[in-house]
ROMI-778665 format. One record per residue (C-alpha): residue number from 1; residue in three letters; z, y, x. Coordinates in steps of 0.5 Angstrom, whole numbers, plus 500, padded with zeros to 3 digits. Layout:
! ROMI-778665
PT;NUM;ALA;Z;Y;X
...
//
This chain:
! ROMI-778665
PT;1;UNK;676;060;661
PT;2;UNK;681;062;666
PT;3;UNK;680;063;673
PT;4;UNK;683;062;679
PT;5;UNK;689;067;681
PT;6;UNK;685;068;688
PT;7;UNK;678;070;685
PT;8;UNK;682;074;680
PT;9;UNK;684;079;686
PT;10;UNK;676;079;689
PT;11;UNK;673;087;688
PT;12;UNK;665;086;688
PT;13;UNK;663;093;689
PT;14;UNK;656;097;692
PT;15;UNK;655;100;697
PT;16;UNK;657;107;697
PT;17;UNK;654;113;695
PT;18;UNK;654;120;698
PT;19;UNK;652;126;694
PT;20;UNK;648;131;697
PT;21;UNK;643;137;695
PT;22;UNK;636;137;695
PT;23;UNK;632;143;696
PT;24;UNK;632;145;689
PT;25;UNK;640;147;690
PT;26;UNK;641;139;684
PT;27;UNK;646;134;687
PT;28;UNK;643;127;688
PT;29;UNK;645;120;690
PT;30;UNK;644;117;698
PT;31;UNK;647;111;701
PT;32;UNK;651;112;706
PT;33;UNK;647;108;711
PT;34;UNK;641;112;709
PT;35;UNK;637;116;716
PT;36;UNK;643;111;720
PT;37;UNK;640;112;728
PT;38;UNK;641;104;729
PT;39;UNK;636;104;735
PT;40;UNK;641;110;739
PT;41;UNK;646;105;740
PT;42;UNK;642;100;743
PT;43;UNK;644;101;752
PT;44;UNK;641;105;755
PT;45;UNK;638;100;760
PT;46;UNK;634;097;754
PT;47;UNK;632;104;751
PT;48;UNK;629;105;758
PT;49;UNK;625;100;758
PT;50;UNK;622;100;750
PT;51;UNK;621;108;753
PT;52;UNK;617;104;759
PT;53;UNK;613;101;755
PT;54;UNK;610;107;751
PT;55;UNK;605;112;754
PT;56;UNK;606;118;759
PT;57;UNK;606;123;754
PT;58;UNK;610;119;748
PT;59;UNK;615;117;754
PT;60;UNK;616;125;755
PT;61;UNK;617;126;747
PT;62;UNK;622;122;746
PT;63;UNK;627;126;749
PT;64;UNK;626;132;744
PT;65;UNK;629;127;739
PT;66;UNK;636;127;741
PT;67;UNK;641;130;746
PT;68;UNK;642;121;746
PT;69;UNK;634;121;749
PT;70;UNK;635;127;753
PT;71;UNK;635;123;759
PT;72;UNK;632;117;757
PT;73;UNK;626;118;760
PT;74;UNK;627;121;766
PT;75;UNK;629;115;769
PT;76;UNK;626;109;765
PT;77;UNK;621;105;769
PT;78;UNK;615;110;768
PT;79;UNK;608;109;764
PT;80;UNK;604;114;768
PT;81;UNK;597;115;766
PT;82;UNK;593;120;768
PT;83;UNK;588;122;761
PT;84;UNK;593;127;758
PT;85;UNK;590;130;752
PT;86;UNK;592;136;753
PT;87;UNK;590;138;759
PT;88;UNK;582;139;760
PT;89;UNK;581;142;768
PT;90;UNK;582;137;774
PT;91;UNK;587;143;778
PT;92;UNK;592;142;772
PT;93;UNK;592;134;771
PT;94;UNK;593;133;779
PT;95;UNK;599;139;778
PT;96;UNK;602;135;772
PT;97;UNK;602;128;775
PT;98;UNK;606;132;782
PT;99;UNK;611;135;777
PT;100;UNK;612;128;774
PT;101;UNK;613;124;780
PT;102;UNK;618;131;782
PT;103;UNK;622;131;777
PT;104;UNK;623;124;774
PT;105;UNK;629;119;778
PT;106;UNK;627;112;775
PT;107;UNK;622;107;778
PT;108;UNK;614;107;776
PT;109;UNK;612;101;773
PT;110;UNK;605;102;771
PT;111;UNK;601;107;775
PT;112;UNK;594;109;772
PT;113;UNK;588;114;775
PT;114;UNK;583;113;771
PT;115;UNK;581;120;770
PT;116;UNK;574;124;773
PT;117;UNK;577;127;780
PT;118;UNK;574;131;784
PT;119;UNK;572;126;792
PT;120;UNK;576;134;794
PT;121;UNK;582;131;791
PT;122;UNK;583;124;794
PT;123;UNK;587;126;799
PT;124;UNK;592;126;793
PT;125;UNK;593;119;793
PT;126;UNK;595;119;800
PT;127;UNK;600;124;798
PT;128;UNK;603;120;792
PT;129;UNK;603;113;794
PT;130;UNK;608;112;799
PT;131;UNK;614;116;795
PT;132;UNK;620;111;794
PT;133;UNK;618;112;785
PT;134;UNK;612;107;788
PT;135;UNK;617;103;791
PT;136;UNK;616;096;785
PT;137;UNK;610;098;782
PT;138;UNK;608;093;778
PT;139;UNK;601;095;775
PT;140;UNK;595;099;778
PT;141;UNK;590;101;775
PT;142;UNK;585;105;780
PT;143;UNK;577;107;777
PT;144;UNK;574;112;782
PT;145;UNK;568;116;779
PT;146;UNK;561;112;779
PT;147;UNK;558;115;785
PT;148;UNK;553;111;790
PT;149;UNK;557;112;797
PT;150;UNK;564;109;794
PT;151;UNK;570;111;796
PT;152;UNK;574;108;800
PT;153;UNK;580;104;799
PT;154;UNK;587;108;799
PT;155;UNK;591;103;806
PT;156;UNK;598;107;803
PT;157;UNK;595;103;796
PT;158;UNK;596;096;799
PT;159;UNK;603;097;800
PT;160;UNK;605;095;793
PT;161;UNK;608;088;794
PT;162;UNK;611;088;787
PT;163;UNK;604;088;783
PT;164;UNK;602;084;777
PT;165;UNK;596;087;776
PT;166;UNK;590;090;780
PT;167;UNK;585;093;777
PT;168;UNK;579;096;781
PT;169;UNK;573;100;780
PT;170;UNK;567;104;785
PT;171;UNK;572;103;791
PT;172;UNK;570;100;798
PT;173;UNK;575;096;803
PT;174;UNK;575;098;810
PT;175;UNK;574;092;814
PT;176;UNK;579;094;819
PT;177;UNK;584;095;814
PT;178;UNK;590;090;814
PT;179;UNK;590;085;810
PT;180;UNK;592;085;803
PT;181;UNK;599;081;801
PT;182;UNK;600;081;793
PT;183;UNK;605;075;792
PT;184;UNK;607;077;785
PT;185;UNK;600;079;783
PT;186;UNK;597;074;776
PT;187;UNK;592;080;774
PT;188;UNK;586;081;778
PT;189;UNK;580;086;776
PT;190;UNK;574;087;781
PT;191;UNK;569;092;779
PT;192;UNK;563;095;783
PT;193;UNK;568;094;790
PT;194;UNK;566;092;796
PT;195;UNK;570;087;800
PT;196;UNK;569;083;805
PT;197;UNK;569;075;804
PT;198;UNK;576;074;809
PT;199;UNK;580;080;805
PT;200;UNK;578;077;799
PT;201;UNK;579;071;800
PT;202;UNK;586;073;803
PT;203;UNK;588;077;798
PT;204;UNK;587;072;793
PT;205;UNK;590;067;797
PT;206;UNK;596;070;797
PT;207;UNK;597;071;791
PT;208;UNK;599;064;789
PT;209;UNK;600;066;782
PT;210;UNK;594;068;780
PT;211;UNK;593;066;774
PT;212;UNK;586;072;771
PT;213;UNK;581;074;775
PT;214;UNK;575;079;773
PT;215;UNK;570;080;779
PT;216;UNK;563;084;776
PT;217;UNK;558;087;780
PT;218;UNK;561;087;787
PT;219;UNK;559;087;794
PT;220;UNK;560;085;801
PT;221;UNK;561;077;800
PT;222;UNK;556;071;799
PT;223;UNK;561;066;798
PT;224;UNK;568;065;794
PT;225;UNK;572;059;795
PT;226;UNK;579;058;790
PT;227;UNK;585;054;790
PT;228;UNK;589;056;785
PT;229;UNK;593;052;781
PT;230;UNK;595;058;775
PT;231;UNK;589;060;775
PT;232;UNK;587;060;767
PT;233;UNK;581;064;766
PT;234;UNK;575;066;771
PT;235;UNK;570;071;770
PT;236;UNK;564;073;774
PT;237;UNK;558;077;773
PT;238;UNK;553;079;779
PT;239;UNK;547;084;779
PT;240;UNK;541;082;775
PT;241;UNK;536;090;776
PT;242;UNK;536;095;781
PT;243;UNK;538;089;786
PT;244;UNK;538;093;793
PT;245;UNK;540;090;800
PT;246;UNK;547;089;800
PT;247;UNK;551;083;801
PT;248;UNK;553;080;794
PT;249;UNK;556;074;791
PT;250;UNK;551;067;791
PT;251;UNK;556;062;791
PT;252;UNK;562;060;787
PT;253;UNK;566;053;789
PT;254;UNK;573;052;786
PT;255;UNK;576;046;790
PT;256;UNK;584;046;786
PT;257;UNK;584;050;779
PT;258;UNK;588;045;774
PT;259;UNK;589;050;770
PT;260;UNK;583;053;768
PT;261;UNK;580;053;761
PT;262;UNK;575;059;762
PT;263;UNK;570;061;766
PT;264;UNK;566;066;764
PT;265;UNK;559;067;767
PT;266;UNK;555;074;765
PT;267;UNK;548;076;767
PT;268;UNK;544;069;767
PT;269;UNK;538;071;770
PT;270;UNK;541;071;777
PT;271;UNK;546;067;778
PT;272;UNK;552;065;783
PT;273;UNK;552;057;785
PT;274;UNK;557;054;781
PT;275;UNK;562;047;783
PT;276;UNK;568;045;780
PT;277;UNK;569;039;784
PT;278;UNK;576;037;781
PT;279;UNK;579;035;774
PT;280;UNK;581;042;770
PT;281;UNK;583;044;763
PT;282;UNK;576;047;762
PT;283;UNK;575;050;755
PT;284;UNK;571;055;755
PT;285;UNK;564;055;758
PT;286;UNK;558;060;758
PT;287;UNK;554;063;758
PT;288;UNK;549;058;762
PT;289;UNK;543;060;764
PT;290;UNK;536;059;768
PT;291;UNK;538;064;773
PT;292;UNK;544;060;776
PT;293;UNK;541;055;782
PT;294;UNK;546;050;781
PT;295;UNK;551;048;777
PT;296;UNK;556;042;779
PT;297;UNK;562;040;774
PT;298;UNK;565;034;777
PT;299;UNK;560;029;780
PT;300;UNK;555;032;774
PT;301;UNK;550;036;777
PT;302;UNK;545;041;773
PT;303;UNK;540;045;775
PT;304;UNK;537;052;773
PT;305;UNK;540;049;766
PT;306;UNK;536;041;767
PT;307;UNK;540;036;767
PT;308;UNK;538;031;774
PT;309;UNK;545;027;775
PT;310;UNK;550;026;769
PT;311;UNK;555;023;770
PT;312;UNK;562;025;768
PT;313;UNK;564;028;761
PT;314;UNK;568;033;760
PT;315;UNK;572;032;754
PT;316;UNK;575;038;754
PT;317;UNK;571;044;753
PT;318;UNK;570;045;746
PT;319;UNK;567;053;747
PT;320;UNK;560;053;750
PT;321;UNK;555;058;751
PT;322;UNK;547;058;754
PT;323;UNK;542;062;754
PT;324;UNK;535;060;755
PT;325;UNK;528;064;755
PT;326;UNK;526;059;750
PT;327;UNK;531;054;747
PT;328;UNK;529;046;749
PT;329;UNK;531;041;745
PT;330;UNK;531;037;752
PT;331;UNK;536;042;756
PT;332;UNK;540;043;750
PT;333;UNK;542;035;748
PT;334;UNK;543;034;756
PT;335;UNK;549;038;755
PT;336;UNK;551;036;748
PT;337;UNK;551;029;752
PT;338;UNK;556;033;758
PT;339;UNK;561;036;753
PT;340;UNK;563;030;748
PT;341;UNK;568;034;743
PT;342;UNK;565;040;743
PT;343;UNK;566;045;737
PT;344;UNK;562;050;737
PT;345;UNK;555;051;741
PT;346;UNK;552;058;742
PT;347;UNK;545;058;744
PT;348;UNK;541;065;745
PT;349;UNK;535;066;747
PT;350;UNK;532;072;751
PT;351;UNK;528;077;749
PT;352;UNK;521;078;754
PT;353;UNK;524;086;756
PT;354;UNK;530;082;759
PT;355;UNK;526;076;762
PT;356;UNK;525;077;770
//
């Protein structure tokens, strides 16, 4: 068989091969592409912002890898945590966290105090925030220490206009501060905060966006009303013991939400009014309980768990969730009546050290 003259003249060949000695002082084989730092040669804007995404201390041992990634991380968008696992004094963490803001000349992408810090210490705060690093902060995440006066809210911290998430934790907002504006904010995390309704309602309703809130055990408002038209998931708890007099959270009204498909209803015993008076994408529902006064989903209406006006049915939610001191077969075929295609049903009891 005779093949063409122009496949005649085609070489197949390896890939080439390098010799080189091991520690033994014997001569072995290595392809020449082996150890090749493919990811070095990537620009520097994209090495920055894989070094963006990685923590504060990975970001900072990049640069020992190279004299490529020398640099890098002093001006990629910095991910700063405050929970080193090198450093165990406040005094040292505080000093570190002031060094990295001195030394590093790119932006800060995600800032997070989360540590233990002394009330002594807050003042540091207000020293950091304003600095130009700030300037496009896209996510915060600030938990001061669980203590029953709650620490007031820093005012250089609502400056951040680029924020995407918020994350908040034992903080109060004066009620002379100026009014929250977070236009580019999607994620919102409210734990033991205390705000009132109209900062409330105008941090949310600036924030057009919105598309997760998680509001848990907070005070200073009776009434949440949102139109939000992103909104995919709403997750609310209340306290249920050790209630003291304190303004908090009775009832829920969602007057525009065409995105939902969670809502998250948490402490059943004592509960918030629920109504959804407008069509949603509701997937997701629970846990329902005998503590939320009402609960009005379109034109139907339960109360404390009983069914008293079913009208609409919402084919949507295929998740449900109640729980009940004792299941009633009767409670639990009304909602099955209520949510035609549901999937999966969960039906948990209380235990009687969890009664009221």
């Amino acid at each position: 068989m005779h093949l063409p003259a122009a496949l005649g003249r085609i070489v197949f060949s390896r890939p080439r091969k390098k010799r080189r000695a091991d520690h033994g002082g014997a001569v072995v084989e290595a392809s020449a592409q082996e150890g090749t730092d493919l990811i070095s040669r990537l620009p520097d804007g994209v090495l920055g912002t894989i070094v963006g995404l990685l923590g504060t201390e990975e970001g900072a041992r990049t640069a020992i890898l190279s004299r490529r990634w020398r640099f890098i991380w002093r001006c990629a968008p910095i991910n700063l945590d405050d929970r080193f696992s090198f450093l165990c004094t406040i005094r040292k963490r505080l000093h570190v966290i002031s060094q990295i803001l001195a030394a590093h000349r790119g932006p800060a992408r995600r800032l997070a105090l989360t540590a233990p810090i002394s009330s002594s210490n807050f003042s540091r705060y207000d020293d950091w925030f304003p600095l130009p690093i700030f300037d496009t902060l896209q996510e915060l995440v600030l938990h001061f220490p669980s203590n029953p006066d709650h620490h007031e809210m820093p005012a250089t911290a609502l400056r951040f206009r680029c924020l995407r998430v918020l994350d908040l934790d034992n903080c109060t907002f004066s009620a002379s501060a100026c009014t929250p504006s977070f236009p580019c904010l999607t994620y919102l995390s409210l734990r033991h905060v205390g705000i009132t309704e109209e900062l409330l309602h105008a941090m949310i309703s600036n924030s057009p966006g919105m598309e997760h809130i998680m509001l848990d055990t907070n005070f200073g408002h009776r009434r949440l009303c949102l139109s939000l038209p992103r909104l995919r998931c709403l997750a609310v708890s209340v306290k249920c013991y050790n209630r003291v007099a304190q303004i908090e959270l009775e009832d829920i009204l969602i007057e525009d939400a065409p995105s939902l498909e969670r809502l998250l209803l948490h402490e059943v015993n004592y509960g918030p009014s629920v109504r959804i008076t407008r069509p949603t994408k509701l997937k997701m529902l629970g846990y329902l309980g005998t503590g939320f006064p009402i609960i009005q989903l379109g034109h139907s209406i339960f109360k404390a768990m009983v069914p008293v006006n079913l009208v609409d049915q919402l084919s949507s939610v295929t998740i449900l969730a109640l729980k009940m001191p004792e299941p009633k077969l009767k409670v639990v075929i009304g909602y099955l009546t209520c949510f035609p295609c549901l999937e999966k049903l969960h039906v948990k009891g209380l235990s009687k050290e969890n009664l009221p």
